[in-house]
C-alpha positions as CSV (number, residue, x, y, z in Angstrom):
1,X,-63.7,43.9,17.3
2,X,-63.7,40.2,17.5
3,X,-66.7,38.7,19.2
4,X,-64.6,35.4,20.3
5,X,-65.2,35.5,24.6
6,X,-62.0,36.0,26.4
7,X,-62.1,32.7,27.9
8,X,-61.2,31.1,24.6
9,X,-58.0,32.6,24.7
10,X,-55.0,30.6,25.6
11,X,-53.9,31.7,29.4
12,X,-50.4,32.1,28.2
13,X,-48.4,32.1,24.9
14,X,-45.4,29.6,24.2
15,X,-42.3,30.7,24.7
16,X,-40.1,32.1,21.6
17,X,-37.3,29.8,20.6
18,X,-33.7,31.2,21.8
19,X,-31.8,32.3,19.1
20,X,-28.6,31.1,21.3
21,X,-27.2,27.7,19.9
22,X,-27.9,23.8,21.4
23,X,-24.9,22.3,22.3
24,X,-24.9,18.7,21.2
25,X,-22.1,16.2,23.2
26,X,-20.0,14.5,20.6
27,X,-20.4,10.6,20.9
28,X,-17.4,8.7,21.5
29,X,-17.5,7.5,18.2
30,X,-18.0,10.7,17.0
31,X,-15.0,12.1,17.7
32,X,-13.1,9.2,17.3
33,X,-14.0,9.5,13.3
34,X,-13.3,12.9,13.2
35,X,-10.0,11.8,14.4
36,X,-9.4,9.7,12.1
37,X,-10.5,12.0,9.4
38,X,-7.6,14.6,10.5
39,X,-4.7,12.2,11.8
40,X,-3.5,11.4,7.8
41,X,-2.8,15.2,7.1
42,X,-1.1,15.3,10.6
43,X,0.8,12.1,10.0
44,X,1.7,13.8,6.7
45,X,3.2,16.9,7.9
46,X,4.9,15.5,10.7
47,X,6.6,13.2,8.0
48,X,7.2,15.9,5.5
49,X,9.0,18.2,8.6
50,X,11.3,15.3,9.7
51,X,12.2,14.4,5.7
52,X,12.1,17.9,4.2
53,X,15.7,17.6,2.6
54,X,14.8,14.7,1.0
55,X,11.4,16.2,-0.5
56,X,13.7,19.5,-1.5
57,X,16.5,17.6,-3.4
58,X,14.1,15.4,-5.5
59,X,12.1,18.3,-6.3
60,X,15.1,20.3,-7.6
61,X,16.8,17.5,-9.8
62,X,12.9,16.6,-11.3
63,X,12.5,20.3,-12.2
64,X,15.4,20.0,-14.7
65,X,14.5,16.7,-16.1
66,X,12.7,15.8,-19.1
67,X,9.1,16.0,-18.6
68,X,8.1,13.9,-21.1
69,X,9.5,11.0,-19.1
70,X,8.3,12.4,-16.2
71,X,4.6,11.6,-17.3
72,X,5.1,8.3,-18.2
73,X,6.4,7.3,-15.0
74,X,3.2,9.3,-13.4
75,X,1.3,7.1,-16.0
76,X,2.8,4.2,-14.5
77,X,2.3,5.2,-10.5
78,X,-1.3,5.5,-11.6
79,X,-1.2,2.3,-13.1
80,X,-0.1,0.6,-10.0
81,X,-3.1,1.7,-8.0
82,X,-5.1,-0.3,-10.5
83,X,-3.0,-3.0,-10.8
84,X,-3.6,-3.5,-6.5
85,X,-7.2,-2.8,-6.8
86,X,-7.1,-6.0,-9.3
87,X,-4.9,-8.3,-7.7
88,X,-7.5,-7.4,-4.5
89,X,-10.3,-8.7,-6.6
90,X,-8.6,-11.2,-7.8
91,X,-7.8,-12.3,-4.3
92,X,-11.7,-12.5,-2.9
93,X,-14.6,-14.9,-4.4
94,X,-17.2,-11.7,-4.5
95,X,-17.2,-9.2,-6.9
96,X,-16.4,-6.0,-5.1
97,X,-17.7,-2.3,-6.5
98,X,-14.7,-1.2,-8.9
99,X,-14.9,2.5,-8.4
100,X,-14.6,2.4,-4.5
101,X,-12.3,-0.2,-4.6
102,X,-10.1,1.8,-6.7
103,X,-10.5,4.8,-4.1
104,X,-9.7,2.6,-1.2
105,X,-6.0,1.5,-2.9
106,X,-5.4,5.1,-3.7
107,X,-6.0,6.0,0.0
108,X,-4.3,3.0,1.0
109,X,-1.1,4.1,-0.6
110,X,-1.2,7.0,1.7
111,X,-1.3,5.2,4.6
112,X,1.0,2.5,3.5
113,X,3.9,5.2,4.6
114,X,2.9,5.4,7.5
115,X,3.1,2.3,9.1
116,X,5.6,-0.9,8.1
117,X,5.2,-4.1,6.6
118,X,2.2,-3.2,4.3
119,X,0.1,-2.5,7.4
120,X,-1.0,0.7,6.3
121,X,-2.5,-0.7,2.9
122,X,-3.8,-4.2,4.3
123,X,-5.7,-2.1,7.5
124,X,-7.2,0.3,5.1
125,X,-8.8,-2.4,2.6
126,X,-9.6,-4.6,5.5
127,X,-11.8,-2.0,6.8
128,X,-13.3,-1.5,3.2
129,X,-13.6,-5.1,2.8
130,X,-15.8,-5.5,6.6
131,X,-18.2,-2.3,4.9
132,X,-18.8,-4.2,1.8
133,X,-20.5,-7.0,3.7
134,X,-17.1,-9.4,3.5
135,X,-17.2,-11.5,6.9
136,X,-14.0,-11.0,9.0
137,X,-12.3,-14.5,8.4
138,X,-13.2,-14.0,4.5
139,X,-11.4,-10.3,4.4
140,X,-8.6,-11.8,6.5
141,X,-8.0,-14.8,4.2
142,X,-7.9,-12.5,1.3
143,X,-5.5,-10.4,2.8
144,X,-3.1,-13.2,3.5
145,X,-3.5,-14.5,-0.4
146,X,-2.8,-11.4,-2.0
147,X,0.7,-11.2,1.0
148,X,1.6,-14.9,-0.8
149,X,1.0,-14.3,-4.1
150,X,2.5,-11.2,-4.8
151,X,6.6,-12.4,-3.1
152,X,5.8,-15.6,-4.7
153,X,5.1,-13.6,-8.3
154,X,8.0,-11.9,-8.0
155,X,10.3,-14.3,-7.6
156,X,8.9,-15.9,-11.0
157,X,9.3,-12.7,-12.5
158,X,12.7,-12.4,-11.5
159,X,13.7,-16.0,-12.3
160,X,12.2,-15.4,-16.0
161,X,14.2,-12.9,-16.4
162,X,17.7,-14.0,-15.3
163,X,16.6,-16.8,-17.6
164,X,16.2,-15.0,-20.3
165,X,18.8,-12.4,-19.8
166,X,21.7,-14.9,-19.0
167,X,24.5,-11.7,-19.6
168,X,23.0,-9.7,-16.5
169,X,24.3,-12.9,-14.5
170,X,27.2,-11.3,-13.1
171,X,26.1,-9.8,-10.0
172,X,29.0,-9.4,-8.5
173,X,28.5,-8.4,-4.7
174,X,24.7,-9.1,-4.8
175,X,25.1,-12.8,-4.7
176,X,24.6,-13.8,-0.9
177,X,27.3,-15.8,0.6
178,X,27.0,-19.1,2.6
179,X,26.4,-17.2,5.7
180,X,24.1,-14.6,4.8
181,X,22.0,-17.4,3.7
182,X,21.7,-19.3,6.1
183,X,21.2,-16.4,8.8
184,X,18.3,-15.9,6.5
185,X,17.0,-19.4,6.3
186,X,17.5,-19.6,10.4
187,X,15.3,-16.5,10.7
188,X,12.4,-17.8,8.8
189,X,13.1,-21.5,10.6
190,X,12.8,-19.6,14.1
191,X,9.7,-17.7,13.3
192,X,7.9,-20.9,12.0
193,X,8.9,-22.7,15.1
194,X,7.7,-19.8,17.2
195,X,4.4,-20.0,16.0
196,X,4.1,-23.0,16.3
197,X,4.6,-23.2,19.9
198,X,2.3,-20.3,20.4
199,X,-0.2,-21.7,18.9
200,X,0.4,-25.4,20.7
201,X,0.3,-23.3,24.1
202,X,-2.1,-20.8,23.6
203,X,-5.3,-23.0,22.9
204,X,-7.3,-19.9,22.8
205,X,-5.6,-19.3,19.4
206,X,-6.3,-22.6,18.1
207,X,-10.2,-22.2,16.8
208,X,-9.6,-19.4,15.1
209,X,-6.4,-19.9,13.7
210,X,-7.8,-23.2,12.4
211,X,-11.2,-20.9,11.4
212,X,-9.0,-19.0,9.2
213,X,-6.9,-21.6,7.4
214,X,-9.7,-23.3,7.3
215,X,-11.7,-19.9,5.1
216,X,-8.3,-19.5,3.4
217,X,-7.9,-22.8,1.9
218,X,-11.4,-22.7,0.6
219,X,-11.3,-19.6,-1.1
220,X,-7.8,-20.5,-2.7
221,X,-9.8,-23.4,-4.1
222,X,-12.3,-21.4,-5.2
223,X,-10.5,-18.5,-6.7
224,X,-8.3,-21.1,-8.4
225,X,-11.6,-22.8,-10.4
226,X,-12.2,-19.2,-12.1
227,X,-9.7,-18.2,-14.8
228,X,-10.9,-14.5,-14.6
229,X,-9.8,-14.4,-11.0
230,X,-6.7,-16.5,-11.2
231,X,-5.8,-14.1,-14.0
232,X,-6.3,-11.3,-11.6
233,X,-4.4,-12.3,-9.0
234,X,-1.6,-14.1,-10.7
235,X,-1.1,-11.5,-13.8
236,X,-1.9,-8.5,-11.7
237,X,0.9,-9.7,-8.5
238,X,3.6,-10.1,-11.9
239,X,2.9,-7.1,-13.0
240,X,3.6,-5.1,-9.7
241,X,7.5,-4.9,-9.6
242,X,7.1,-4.2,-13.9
243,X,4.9,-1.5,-13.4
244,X,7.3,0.1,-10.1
245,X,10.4,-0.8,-12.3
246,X,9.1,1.3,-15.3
247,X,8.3,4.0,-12.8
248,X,11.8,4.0,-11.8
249,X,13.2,3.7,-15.6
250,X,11.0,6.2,-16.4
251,X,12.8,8.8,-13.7
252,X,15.9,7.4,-15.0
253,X,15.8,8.1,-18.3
254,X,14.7,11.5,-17.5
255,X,17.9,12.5,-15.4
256,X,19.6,10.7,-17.8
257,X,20.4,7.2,-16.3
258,X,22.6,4.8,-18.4
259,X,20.6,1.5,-17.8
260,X,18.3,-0.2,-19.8
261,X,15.0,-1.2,-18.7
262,X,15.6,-4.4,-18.4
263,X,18.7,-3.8,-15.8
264,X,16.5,-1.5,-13.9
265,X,13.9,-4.1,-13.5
266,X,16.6,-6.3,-12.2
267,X,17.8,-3.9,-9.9
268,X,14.0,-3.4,-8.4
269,X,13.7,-6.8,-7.8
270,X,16.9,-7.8,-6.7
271,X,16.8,-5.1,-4.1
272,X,13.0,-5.6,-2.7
273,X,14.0,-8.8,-2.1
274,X,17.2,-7.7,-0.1
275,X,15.4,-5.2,1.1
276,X,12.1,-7.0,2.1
277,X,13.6,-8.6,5.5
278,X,13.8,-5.0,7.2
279,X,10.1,-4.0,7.3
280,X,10.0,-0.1,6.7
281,X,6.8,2.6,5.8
282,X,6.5,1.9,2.0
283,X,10.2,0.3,1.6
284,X,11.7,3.5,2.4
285,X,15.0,3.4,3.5
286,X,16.2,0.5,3.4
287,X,15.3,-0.7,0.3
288,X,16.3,3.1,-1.4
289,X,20.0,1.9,-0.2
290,X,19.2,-1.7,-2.0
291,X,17.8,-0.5,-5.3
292,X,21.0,2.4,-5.2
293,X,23.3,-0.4,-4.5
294,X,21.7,-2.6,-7.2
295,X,22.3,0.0,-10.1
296,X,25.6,1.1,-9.3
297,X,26.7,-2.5,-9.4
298,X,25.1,-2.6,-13.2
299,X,27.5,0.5,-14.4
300,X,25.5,3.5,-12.8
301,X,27.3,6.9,-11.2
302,X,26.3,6.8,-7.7
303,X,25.2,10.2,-7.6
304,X,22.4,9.7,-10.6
305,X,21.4,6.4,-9.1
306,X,20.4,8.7,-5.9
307,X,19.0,11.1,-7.5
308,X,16.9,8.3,-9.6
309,X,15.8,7.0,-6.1
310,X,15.2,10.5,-4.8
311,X,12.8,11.2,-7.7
312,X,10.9,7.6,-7.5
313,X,10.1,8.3,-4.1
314,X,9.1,12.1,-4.9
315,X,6.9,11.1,-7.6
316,X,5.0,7.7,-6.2
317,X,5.2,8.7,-2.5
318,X,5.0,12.5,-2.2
319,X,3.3,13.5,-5.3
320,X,0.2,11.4,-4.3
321,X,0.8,11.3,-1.0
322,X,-1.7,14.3,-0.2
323,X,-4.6,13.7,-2.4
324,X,-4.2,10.2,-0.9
325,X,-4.5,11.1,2.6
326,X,-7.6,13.7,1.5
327,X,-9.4,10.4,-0.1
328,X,-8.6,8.5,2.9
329,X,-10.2,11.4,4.8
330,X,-13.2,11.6,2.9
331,X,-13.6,8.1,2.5
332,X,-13.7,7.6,6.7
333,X,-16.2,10.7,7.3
334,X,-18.7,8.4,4.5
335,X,-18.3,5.9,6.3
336,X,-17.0,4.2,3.3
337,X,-14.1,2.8,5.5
């Protein structure tokens, strides 16, 4: 028996724990990440319902091509995500972590088909860019650099090669006539003007429109002074449209497509350029009618130009398009973006 007096004793003993669960309210932002970890693989299937016929079709005419062909041009889609997470570093002054930045044009690519116009891609690495410690005018100046460079790229890659491949000349029916043209050169003349006079009546726009030009210009300097980052940017924006044409060759040759790779290169660019005036998630649609046009005008059946379309899109949008929506996930729940 202990000999300890009763009065030591404590009067009462503390209560046992429930076993019955806390339940913790979500924060706002809580829930608004988990969100936006789930609305890419919602996005995704509501996509994939509306455009099953499409995914079905490509799928049956790449089961009976030749799968060695088939690789390279899945060689070459993976190609292109490091080609954009170059021309992105080659765009910025600070040296950005290569493995993540490689992630975030992967998951970018995803959510590039979602939304027109490149927004998908340019929102996705702005919001990398902000996590990295980038300042907002910086990220936004970068992202306007690597919009100029890579039209402006192109069109010296396409130029080169009409120059050096004088017998692909004869476009026929691609050639714009008079009016076409200058519809085209009204356009661009009316959105210039436009915001211009925004920006002349809307003085609330003026500091930090004249912020970012101001960030922009500098940086182009900058950039411009370092041949590693020049090479980046310049090298990596020319060889974009290479790297989708050989994707597209490469699907092509394995349906058995009678154009060379140089035609199809010509048909790429000749139709993102046609095609680039209609803004559309990843190109799709209208510039799928371009690039079919384009190659049946250089000798191809109309039917296996489709189905070489068919099976681009298949195999750099929905072949990747899941484990780039599940990176895009991850990335946003690590707070990565």
């Amino acid at each position: 028996m202990s000999s300890l007096p009763l009065s030591d004793l404590p009067q009462s003993l503390p209560a046992r724990p429930t076993s019955a669960p806390v339940c913790r309210r979500l924060s706002p932002a809580r829930l608004a990440r988990h969100a936006l970890t789930l609305l890419p693989l919602l996005l995704i299937g509501a996509w994939a319902a509306a455009d099953w016929p499409t995914v079905r079709d490509g799928a049956v005419r790449l089961a009976s091509a030749d799968p060695g062909w088939l690789l390279a041009g899945l060689f070459f889609t993976c190609m292109g995500w490091v080609i954009a997470a170059v021309v992105r570093q080659g765009a910025l002054p600070e040296r950005l972590p290569p493995g993540p930045l490689l992630a975030s044009q992967f998951a970018a690519g995803a959510a590039n088909q979602v939304l027109p116009a490149g927004l998908g891609a340019h929102a996705v690495t702005l919001r990398f860019l902000q996590n990295q410690g980038i300042p907002l005018a910086r990220a936004t100046a970068s992202l306007a650099l690597y919009s100029l460079v890579k039209p402006l790229a192109k069109t010296a890659v396409l130029l080169v090669f009409l120059v050096a491949f004088p017998e692909l000349l004869h476009l026929g029916g691609l050639v714009p006539d008079k009016r076409t043209l200058l519809m085209v050169a009204g356009g661009v003349a009316l959105g210039l003007g436009a915001a211009g006079v925004l920006v002349t009546a809307v003085r609330p726009l003026r500091r930090p429109l004249l912020r970012f030009l101001r960030t922009a210009l500098t940086d182009a300097r900058i950039l411009h002074t370092r041949p590693s980052r020049v090479l980046a940017l310049w090298g990596g924006a020319a060889a974009t449209p290479l790297l989708q044409a050989s994707v597209i060759a490469s699907v092509g040759f394995a349906l058995g497509l009678p154009l060379s790779w140089t035609q199809v290169v010509l048909a790429l660019l000749l139709a993102s350029t046609a095609a680039g005036a209609v803004p559309a998630p990843g190109g799709i649609g209208p510039m799928d009618a371009a690039l079919v046009f384009t190659m049946v005008t250089f000798g191809a059946p109309t039917g296996l130009a489709a189905a070489t379309v068919i099976g681009y899109r298949v195999l750099t949008v929905w072949v990747p398009l899941l484990p780039g929506a599940l990176v895009l996930s991850i990335m946003v729940q690590r707070k990565i973006l």
